[in-house]
MITORVO-899094 format. One record per residue (C-alpha): residue in one letter; chain; x, y, z. Coordinates in steps of 0.5 Angstrom, whole numbers. Each point is the difference from the previous one (the first is absolute). Example, Ala and Ser with C-alpha at 12.3 -4.5 7.8 and 13.67 -1.06 7.14 Angstrom:
  resn  chain     xx     yy     zz
     A      A     25     -9     16
     S      A      2      7     -2
// end
This chain:
  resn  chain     xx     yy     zz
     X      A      0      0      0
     X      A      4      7     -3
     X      A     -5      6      1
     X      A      5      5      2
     X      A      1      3     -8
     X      A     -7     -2     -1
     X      A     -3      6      3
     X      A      3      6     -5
     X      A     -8      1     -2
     X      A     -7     -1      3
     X      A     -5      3     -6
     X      A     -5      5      2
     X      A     -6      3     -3
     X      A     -8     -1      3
     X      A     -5     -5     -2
     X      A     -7      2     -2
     X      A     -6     -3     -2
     X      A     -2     -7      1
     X      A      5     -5      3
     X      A      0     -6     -4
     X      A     -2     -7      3
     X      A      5     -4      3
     X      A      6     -4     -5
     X      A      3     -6      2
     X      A      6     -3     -4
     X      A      2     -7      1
     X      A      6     -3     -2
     X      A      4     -7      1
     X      A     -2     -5      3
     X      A      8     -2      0
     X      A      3     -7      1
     X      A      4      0      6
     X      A      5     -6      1
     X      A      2     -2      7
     X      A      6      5      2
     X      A     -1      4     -7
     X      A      1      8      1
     X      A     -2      5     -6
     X      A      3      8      1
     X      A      1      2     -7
     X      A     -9      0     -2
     X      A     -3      5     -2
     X      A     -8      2     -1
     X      A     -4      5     -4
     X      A     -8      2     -1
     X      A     -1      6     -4
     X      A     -5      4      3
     X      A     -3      3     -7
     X      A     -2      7      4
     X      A     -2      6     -3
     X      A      0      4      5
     X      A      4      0      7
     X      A     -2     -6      6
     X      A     -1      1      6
     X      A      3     -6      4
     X      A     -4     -1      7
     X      A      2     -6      2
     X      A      5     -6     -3
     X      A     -2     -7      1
     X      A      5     -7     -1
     X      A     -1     -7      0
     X      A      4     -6     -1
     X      A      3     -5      5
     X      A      4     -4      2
     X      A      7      1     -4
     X      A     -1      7     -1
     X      A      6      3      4
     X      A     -1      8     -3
     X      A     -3      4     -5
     X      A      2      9     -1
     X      A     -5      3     -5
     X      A      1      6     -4
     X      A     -4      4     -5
     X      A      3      3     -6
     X      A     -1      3     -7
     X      A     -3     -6     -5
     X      A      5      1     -4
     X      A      5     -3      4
     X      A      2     -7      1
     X      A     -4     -2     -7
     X      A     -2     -7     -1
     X      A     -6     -4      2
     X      A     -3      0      6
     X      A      1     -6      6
     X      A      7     -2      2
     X      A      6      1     -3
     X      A      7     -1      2
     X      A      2      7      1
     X      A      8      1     -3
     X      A     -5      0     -6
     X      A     -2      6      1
     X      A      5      3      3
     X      A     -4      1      7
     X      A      3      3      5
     X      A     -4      3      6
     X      A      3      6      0
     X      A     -2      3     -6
     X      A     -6     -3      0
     X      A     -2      4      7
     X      A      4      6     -5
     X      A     -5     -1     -5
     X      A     -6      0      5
     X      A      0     -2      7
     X      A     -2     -5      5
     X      A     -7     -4      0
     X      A      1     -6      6
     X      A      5     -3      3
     X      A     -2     -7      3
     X      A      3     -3      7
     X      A      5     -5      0
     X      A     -4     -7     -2
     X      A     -7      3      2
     X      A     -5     -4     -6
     X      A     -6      6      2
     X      A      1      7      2
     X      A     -3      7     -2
     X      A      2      7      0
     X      A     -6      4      2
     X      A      0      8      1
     X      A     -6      4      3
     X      A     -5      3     -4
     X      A      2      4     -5
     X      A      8     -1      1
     X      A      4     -3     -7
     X      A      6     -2     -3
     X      A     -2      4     -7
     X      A      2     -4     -6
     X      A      1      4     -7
     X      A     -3     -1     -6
     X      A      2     -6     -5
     X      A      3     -4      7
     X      A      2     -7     -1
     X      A      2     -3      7
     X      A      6     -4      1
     X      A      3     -4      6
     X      A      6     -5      1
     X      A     -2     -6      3
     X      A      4     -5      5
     X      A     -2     -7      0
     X      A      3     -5      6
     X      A     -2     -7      2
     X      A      3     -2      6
     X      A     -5     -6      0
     X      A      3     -8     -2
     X      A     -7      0     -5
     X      A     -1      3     -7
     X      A     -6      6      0
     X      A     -3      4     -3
     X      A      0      7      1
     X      A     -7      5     -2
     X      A      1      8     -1
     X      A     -5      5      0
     X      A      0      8      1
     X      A     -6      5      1
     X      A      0      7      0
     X      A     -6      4      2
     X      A      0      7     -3
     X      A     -4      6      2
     X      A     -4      5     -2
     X      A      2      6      5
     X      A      6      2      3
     X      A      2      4      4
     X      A      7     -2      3
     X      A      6     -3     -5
     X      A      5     -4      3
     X      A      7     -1     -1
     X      A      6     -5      1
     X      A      4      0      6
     X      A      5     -6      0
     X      A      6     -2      5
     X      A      4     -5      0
     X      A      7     -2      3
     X      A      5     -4     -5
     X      A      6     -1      6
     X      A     -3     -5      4
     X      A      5     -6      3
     X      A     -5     -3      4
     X      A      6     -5      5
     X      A     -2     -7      2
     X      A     -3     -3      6
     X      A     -2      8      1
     X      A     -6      4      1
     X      A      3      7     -3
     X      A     -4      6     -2
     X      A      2      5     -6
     X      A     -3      7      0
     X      A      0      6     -4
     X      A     -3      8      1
     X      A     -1      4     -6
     X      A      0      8      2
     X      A     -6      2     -5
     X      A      0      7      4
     X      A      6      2     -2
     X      A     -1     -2     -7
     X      A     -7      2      0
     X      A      2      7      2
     X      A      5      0     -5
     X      A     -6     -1     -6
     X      A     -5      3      3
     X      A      2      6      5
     X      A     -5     -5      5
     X      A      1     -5      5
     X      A     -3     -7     -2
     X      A     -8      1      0
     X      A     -4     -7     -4
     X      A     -3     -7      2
     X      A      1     -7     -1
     X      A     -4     -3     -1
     X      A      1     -8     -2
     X      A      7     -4      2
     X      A      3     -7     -2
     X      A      6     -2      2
     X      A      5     -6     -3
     X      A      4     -6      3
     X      A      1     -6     -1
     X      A      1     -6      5
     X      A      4      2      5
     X      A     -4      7      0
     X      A     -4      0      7
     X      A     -1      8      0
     X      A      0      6     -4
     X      A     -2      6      4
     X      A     -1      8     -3
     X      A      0      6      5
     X      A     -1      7     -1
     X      A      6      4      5
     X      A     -1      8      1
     X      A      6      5      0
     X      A      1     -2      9
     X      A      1     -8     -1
     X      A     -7     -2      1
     X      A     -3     -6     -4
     X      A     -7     -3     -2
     X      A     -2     -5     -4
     X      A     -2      1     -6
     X      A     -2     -8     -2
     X      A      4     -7      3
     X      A     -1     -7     -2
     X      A      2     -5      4
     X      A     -3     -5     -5
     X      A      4     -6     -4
     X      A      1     -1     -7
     X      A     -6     -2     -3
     X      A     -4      4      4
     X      A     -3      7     -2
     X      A      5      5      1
     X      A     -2      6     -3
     X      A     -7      5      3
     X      A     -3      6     -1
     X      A      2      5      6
     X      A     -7      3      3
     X      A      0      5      0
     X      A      5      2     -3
     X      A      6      2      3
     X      A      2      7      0
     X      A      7      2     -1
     X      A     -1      6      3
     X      A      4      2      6
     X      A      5     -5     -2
     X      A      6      1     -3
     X      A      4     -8     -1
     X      A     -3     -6     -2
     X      A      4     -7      2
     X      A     -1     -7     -2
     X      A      3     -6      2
     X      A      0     -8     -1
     X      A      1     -5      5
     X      A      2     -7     -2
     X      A      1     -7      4
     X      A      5     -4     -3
     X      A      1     -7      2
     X      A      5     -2     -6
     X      A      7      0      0
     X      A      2      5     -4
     X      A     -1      7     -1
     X      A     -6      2     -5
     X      A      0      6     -4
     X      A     -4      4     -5
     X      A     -3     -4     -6
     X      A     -4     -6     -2
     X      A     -1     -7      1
     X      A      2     -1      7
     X      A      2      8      1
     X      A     -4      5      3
     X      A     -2      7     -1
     X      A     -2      5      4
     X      A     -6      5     -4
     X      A     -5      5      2
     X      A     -5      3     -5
     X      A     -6      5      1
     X      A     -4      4     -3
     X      A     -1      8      1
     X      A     -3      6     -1
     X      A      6      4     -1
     X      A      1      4     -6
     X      A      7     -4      0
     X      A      2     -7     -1
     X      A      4     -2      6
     X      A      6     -5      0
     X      A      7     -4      2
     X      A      3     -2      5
     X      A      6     -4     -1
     X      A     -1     -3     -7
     X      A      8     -3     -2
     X      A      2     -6      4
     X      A      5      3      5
     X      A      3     -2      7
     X      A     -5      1      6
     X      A      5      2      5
     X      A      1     -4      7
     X      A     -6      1      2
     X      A     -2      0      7
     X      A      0     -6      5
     X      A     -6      1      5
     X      A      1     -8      1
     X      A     -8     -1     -1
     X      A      3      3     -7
     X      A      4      3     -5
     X      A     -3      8     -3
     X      A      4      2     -6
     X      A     -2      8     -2
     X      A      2      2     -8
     X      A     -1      6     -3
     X      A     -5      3     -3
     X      A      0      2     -8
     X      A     -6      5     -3
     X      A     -2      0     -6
     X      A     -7      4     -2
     X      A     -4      1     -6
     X      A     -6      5     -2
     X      A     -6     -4      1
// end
């Protein structure tokens, strides 16, 4: 899961009229031998849309098999070919210039076969005219069978909106999680000074929706907003395992105001022997994307692999903090 450059672009606009019913696009299903894994998969649905649409809420199904899925929306004259599944190299995806192109739709949680994206009345994701959507598909069976994997995706669109939302990912590269450890890797963001740098303005927008993505060794993703004196609050947690729902809407909305720093951080438990980085197969990552109404795409973290330090022994853990990298774009 790479969203970090993913996020250059969030289009705006507004939607009027009548919302078009629900459309569902289903893929697959895809035969899965015991222990087989899949990383280079993309799938696409052209949407055909003449006017702009409003996603109020995404819902995935699938099963078991189904490690993880990024969706994104761009121009319908990218990525061309037939609709379904494709191997992605053939037509050069790359998520991101997809999230360049458009922006981000969903994200599905590690292994969870059923979960939907839902916003409050009236606030959307807006997908411009002529969209297709695309997503890079991770399919895993960690089973001694063969099975069968199905693939569906709805969209909701409505007809009045009175809040666009806008990206915001986060995500920490330099993990090196130590053996027979719990250890916990932490990252704060100054969005105070960067805002005040854009704007003249101390941070001033809600998030509205969290998700945050770990694999097997991930117990705990944790996303706090801190003011100028130290003091925190949790702004989403999850103590939820891997194929459990990692992600949620944040109701009410969390406001920034008053804040000045937001810091996130995962926890892993590793009984292994060895030590477990960043990547696929039996690594680990450490993700957060959420959905805003600031006029900005927030982003960083730590996103190339680098050492995270000695850390700090508490004897329950190892805490390990890395600096934080900006990037923003307009919304």
């Amino acid at each position: 899961m790479r969203w970090i450059p993913a996020l250059a672009l969030i289009a705006c606009g507004s939607s009027s009229g009548n919302a078009p019913p629900p459309q569902t696009f289903t893929f697959g299903p895809y035969h899965l031998a015991p222990a087989q894994e899949i990383t280079d998969q993309c799938v696409s649905a052209t949407l055909h849309n003449e006017t702009e649409l409003a996603i109020n809420a995404v819902e995935l199904t699938t099963a078991t098999g189904f490690h993880h899925s990024n969706w994104f929306f761009v121009p319908d004259n990218r990525y061309d070919g037939a609709d379904g599944t494709w191997t992605c190299s053939d037509r050069q995806f790359d998520q991101a210039n997809a999230g360049t192109a458009g922006g981000v739709l969903f994200a599905q949680s590690t292994q969870s076969p059923h979960e939907v994206q839902q916003f409050p009345k009236g606030v959307a994701i807006v997908i411009p005219p002529h969209s297709r959507i695309v997503a890079t598909t991770h399919l895993l069976n960690a089973g001694d069978t063969p099975i069968d994997v199905p693939l569906a995706l709805k969209i909701t669109a409505i007809a009045d909106v009175t809040t666009k939302l806008a990206a915001m990912s986060f995500e920490n590269e330099s993990i090196q999680i130590p053996p027979h450890r719990v250890s916990k890797f932490s990252i704060e963001c100054d969005i105070g000074t960067q805002s005040r740098n854009l704007t003249g303005q101390p941070p001033d927008f809600h998030i509205f929706y969290t998700l945050a993505h770990y694999h097997t060794l991930g117990t705990e993703l944790s996303f706090e907003a801190v003011k100028g004196d130290g003091t925190a609050t949790t702004v989403y947690d999850t103590t939820n395992r891997v194929g459990d729902t990692l992600g949620g809407a944040i109701t009410p909305p969390f406001s920034m105001s008053g804040y000045e720093k937001l810091r996130f951080a995962c926890k892993y438990d590793n009984p292994r022997d060895a030590t477990v980085g960043w990547g696929v197969g039996d690594q680990e990552m450490c993700v957060l994307l959420a959905f805003t109404d600031s006029p900005y795409v927030w982003a960083g973290g730590d996103i190339n692999i680098d050492s995270p330090g000695t850390g700090t022994d508490t004897g329950a853990e190892i805490d390990f903090t890395h600096a934080c990298a900006l990037i923003t774009a307009e919304n």
